[in-house]
N, C-alpha and C positions, 0 to 999 in steps of 0.2 A: 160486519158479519152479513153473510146473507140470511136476509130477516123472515124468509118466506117459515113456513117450518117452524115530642113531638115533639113533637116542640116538644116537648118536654126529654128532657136527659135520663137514658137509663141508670139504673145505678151500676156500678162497675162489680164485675164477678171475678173475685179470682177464685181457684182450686176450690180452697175449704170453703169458702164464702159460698160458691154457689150449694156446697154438699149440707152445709148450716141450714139455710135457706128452705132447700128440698124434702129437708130431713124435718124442720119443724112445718113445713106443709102438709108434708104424706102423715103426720104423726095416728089419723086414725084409722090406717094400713094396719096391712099382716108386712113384716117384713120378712122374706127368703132370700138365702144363701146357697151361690151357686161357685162351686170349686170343681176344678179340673178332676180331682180325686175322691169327689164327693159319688154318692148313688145316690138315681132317682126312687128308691126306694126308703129313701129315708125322710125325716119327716120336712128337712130342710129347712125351719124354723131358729136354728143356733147354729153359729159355726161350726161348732163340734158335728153338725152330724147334717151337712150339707146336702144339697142336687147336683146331679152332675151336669146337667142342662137346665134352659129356663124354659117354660112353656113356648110352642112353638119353633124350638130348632128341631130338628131332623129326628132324633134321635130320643125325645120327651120320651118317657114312659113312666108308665106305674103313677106315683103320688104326684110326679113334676105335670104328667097329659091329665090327670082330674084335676088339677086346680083350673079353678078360673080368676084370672084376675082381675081385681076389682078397683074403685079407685079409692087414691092410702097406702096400696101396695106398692113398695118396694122390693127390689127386686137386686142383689150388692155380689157381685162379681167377686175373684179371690184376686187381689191385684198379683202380678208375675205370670197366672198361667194363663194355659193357649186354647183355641178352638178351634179348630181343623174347616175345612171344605170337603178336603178330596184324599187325604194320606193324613196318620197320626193317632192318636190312643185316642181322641174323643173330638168327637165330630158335630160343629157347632153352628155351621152352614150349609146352603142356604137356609135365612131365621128368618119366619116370617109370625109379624107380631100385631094383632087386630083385636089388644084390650085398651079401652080406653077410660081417660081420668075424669073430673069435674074441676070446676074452676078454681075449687080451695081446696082438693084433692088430686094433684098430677099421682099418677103413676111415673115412678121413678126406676131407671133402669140404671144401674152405674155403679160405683163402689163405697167403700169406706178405707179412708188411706192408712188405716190401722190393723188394716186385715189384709195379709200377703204372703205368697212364698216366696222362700230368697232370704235373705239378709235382710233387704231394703225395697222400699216402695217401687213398685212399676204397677203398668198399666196392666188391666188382662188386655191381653192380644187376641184379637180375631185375625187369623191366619190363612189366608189363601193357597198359602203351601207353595209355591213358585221362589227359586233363592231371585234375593235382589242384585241388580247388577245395573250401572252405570251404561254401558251398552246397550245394541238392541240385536237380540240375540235370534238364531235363526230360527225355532219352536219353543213354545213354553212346555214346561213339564206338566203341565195340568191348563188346559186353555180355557181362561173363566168372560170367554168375548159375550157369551150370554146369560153369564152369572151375575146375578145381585147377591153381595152379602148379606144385607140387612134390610127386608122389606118393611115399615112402617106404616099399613095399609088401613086409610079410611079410620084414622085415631083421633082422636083430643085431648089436650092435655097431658102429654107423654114429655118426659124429660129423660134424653140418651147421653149418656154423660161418661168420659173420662174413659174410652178406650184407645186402642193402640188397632188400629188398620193396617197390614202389608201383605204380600208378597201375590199380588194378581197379577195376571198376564193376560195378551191378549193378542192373537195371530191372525183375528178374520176384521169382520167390522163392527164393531161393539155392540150389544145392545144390553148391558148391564151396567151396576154401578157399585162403588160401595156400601154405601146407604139411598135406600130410595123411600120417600116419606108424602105422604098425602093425609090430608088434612087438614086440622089446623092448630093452633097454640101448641106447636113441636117442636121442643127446644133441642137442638145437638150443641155438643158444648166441649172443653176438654178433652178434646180426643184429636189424636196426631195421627197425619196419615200419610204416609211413604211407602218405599220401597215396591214401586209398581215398576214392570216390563212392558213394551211395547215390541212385538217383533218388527225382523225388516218385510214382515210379510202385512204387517196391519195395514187394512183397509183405511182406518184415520186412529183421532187422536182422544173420541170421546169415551172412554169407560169413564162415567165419572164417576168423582170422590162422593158426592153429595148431589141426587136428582132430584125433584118431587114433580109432583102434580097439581093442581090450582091455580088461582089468581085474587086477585083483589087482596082485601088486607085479610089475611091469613091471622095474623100474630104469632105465623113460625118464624124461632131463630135458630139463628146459627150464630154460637160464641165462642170465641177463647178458643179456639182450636188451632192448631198447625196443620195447612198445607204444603210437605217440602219435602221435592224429588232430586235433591241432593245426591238420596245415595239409589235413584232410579233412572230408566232409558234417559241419555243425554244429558245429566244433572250437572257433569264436569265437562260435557265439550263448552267451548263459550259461544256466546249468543245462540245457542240452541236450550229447548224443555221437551218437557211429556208431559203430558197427564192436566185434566180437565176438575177443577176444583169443586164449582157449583154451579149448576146448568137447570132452568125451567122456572122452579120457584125460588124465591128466597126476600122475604119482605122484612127483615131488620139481620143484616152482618154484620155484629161489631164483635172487636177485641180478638180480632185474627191475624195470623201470620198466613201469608200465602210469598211462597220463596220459589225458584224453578218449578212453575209451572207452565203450560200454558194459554191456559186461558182459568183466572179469578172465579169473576162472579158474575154469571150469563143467566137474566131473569125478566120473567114479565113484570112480577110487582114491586121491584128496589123501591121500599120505600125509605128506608133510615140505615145508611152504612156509614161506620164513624169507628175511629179506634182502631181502622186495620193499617198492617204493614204491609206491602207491595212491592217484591222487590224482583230483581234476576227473572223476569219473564218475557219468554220471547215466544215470536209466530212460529205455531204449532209446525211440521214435519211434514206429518200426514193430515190434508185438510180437507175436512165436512164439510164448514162452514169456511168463508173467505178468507177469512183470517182470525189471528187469535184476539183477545180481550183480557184490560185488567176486569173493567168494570164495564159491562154494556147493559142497557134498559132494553128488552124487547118488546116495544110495545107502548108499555110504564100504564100506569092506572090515569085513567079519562077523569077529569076533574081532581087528580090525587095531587100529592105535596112530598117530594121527597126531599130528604136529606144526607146530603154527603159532607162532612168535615171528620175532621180532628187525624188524618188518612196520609200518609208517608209516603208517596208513589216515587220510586227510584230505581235506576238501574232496568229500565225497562227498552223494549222495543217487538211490540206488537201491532197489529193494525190499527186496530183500536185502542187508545190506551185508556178514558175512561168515558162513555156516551153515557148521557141520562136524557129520560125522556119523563115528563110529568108537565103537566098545565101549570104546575107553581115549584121554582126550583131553589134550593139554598144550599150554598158553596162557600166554605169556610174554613178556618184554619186548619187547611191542608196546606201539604210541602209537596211541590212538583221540583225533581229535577234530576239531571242523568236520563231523561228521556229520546228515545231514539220515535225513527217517523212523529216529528213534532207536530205534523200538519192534525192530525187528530188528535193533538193532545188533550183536548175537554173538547167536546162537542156534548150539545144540548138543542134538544128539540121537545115540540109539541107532542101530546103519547099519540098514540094512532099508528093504525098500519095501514095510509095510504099517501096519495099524492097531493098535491094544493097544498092551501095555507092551514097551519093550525096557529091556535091562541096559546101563547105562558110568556110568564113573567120570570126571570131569573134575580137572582139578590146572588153576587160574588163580593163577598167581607171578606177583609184578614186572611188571605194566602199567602204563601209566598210562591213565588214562580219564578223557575228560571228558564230564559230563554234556550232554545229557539220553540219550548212548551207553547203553541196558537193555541185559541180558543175560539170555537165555532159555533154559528148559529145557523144552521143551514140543513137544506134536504136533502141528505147524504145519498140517499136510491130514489127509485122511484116507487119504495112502500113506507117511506116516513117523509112525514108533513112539514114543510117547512113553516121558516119563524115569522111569528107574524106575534108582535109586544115589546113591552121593556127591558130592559138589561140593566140593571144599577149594580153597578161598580165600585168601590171603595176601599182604602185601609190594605190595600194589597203590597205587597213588594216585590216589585220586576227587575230581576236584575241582569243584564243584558240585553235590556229593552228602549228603544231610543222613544218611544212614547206608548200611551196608553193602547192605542187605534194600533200602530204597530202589532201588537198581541192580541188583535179580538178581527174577526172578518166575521161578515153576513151575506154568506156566499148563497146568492140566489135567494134570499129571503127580501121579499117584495116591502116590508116595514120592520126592520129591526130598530128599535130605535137605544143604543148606547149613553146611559144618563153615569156619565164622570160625576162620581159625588166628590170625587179631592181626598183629600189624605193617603195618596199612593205615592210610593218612593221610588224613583225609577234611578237606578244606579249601572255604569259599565261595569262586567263582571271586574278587571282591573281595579275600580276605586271599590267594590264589595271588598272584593279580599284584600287589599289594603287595610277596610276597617276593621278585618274581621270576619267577615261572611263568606263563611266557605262552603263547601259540599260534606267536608270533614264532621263538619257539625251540625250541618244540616240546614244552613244559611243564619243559625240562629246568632241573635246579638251578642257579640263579644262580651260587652263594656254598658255599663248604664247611663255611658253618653253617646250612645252609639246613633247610628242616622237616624231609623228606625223610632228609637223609644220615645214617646208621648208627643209624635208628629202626626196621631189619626185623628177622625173624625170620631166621639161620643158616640156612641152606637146604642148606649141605654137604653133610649126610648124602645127598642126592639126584643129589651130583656123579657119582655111578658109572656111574649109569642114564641121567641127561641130564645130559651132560656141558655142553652151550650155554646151560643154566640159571646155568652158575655164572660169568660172565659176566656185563657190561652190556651192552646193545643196540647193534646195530651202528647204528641209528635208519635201517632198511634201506638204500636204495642212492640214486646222485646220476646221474645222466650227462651228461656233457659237450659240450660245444654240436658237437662232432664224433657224439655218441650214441655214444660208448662209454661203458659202466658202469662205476662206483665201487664196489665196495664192500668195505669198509663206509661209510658216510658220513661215520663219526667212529669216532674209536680207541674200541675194544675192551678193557676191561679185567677181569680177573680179580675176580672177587668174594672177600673173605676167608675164610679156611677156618677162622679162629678169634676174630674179633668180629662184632658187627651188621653188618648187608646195610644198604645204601640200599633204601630204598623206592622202588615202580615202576622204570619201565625202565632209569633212570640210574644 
């Protein structure tokens, strides 16, 4: 990209899990009920006698614009119906939301999967009004290039959970987003977002899905969500995307799908991404920035420790496919493979945005990789610092790879120094799929005598510090043709604390 411009393991969320959760957090809230067919003139307190908006969209009045929210309040959507922009019976955009929670009190904004219209469960949808279309068509019917859906300004403690995002467009050069969020302890969660347009008039490719503002450790997340333009501009040409997932902040991603997009997760402080799937994303169209990214660090936090494992990256081919930047870096039971432009396949650097040497240390455990996926240690421009530290190596699975050094360069970094800890499997793709190890399934071991099984290095001694190491891969997350998320994708099992590790992710 052009750059100018915790160890310990979370616990896993799904749907109701996190709504359990939330629910016995806010427990000494007011809770309010907000329905498409509801009046703000009522008292919004029971379903039966709902608001038609929630404090803050466009259109609040009467009981919905007096209240103030407080932290405990919840705030429970009617799952099925809609909320307009620009056309339609109730108008729920631009929402901009500036109450915030306490730290054993979030404010919760999101639903209850018991409360719906329709037959059956859906999301409520926030609606931008534009139909979705595969194409990129010559005007939007409503052009939202300077529109934010969902402002989240200057908050704490807020948890947005479990909506439905579609139909934006955008014909000039962005500067809106779906959700835009500053602050900090901001969770978005459960919430599927597609069906976006890009005309052939747009300037570039960034309306994003998710922006904020900050840096450092935030403690905003972003979880269990769907990113997939499927059935938006470009979703069915192949090797082509649209649409910009999460751009500026984003310091813990996990338990995400991001599908035809093109560009993931674009941020200054990554600090813990683990549990996403990655797939079908290609260099942007219309470009901002140099090119697209799954995962890029801008910057990354000075003295910080990120972590990336447990992450599916396939079927890709962007410029970037994943750069991290942090002083201290840990790479782990992820699966790389189906990647196009290999030469960036992982690169990692020192954080900073300048030239010369910087200091970090990386630890790369238990991946798998398939070739021709490089790994780099080097100063990609000249506003990131090249490598200067250790690299320890281990318990990996390269398969395509005629030796270790084959798959690692330290391009222009004045001391890299590569410490081979051993217990890596290096196979011809040919004898992989002979044993078994295919792309079908993700390279993972056939058979429990497979090459792989209990040919790594004990890695124990490391359980204290990252604890998610000691672990096999969750083989990040699935979602289900409703777009709710799985994860893990496959059971999770405990690594030995007293024989050989498997090698790579499984």
């Amino acid at each position: 990209m052009d750059r100018f411009g915790l160890a310990s393991r979370l616990a896993l969320i799904s749907f109701m899990g996190l709504l359990s959760s939330i629910t016995t957090m806010s427990a000494r809230g007011s809770t309010y009920y907000i329905s498409a067919e509801g009046s703000d003139l009522n008292g919004g307190t029971d379903k039966d006698n709902p608001w038609q908006h929630a404090p803050g969209m466009p259109d609040c009045n009467a009981a919905c614009s007096a209240a103030t929210p407080k932290p405990g309040d919840r705030f429970i959507f009617r799952g099925g119906d809609t909320w307009h922009t620009s056309v339609g019976k109730v108008r729920g955009m631009p929402w901009t939301w500036t109450w915030s929670g306490m730290t054993t009190d979030h404010v919760y904004i999101g639903v209850d999967n018991t409360w719906f219209s329709g037959s059956s469960w859906a999301r409520p949808i926030l609606h931008m009004d534009n139909p979705s279309s595969t194409e990129r068509p010559e005007s939007c019917s409503y052009d939202d290039s300077d529109i934010t859906g969902v402002s989240l300004e200057n908050v704490r403690y807020v948890d947005f959970d479990g909506f439905e995002f579609t139909g934006k467009c955008w014909g000039g050069t962005p500067r809106g987003a779906s959700i835009f969020r500053s602050g900090s302890y901001i969770t978005v969660s459960n919430s599927y977002f597609h069906g976006w347009t890009m005309t052939t008039h747009a300037g570039n490719d960034t309306h994003y899905m998710i922006s904020g503002a900050g840096s450092g450790t935030t403690g905003n997340v972003v979880a269990s969500n769907v990113f997939d333009g499927s059935d938006s501009s470009l979703g069915t040409t192949p090797g082509k995307s649209s649409g910009f997932a999460i751009y500026a902040e984003c310091y813990d991603v996990h338990g995400n799908v991001f599908r035809h997009v093109s560009n993931g997760a674009v941020c200054s402080n990554l600090t813990h991404v683990h549990e996403n799937l990655f797939e079908y994303m290609y260099n942007p169209v219309e470009r901002h920035f140099a090119h697209g990214n799954v995962v890029e660090s801008l910057g990354g936090l000075e003295q910080g420790t990120t972590y990336f494992y447990n992450n599916v990256v396939r079927h890709t081919a962007e410029g970037v496919t994943v750069w991290l930047q942090a002083s201290i870096l840990y790479v782990f039971n992820n699966v790389f493979y189906d990647i196009g432009n290999p030469i960036n396949c992982l690169m990692q650097n020192p954080p900073g945005f300048r030239a010369g040497a910087g200091v970090a240390t990386s630890h790369i455990y238990n991946n798998t990789f398939e070739s021709p996926c490089h790994l780099n240690f080097n100063a990609a421009n000249s506003t990131t610092p090249s490598w200067s530290g250790s690299v320890y190596f281990g318990n990996n699975h390269l398969v395509g790879y005629s030796s270790v050094a084959a798959g690692i360069g330290c391009r222009s970094a004045a001391s890299c120094f590569l410490n081979d800890q051993g217990g890596n499997v290096l196979q011809n793709k040919a004898k992989a799929a002979a044993e078994g190890y295919t792309p079908a399934n993700g390279y993972a071991p056939a058979s429990g005598s497979a090459a792989t099984i209990g040919r790594a290095l004990n890695l124990s001694a490391m359980c204290p510090s990252v604890p998610a190491l000691c672990s096999t891969t969750s083989f990040g997350a699935i979602d289900r043709p409703d777009r709710v998320v799985i994860y893990p994708a496959i059971p999770v099992l405990s690594r030995p604390s007293d024989h050989p590790w498997n090698v790579g992710a499984f």
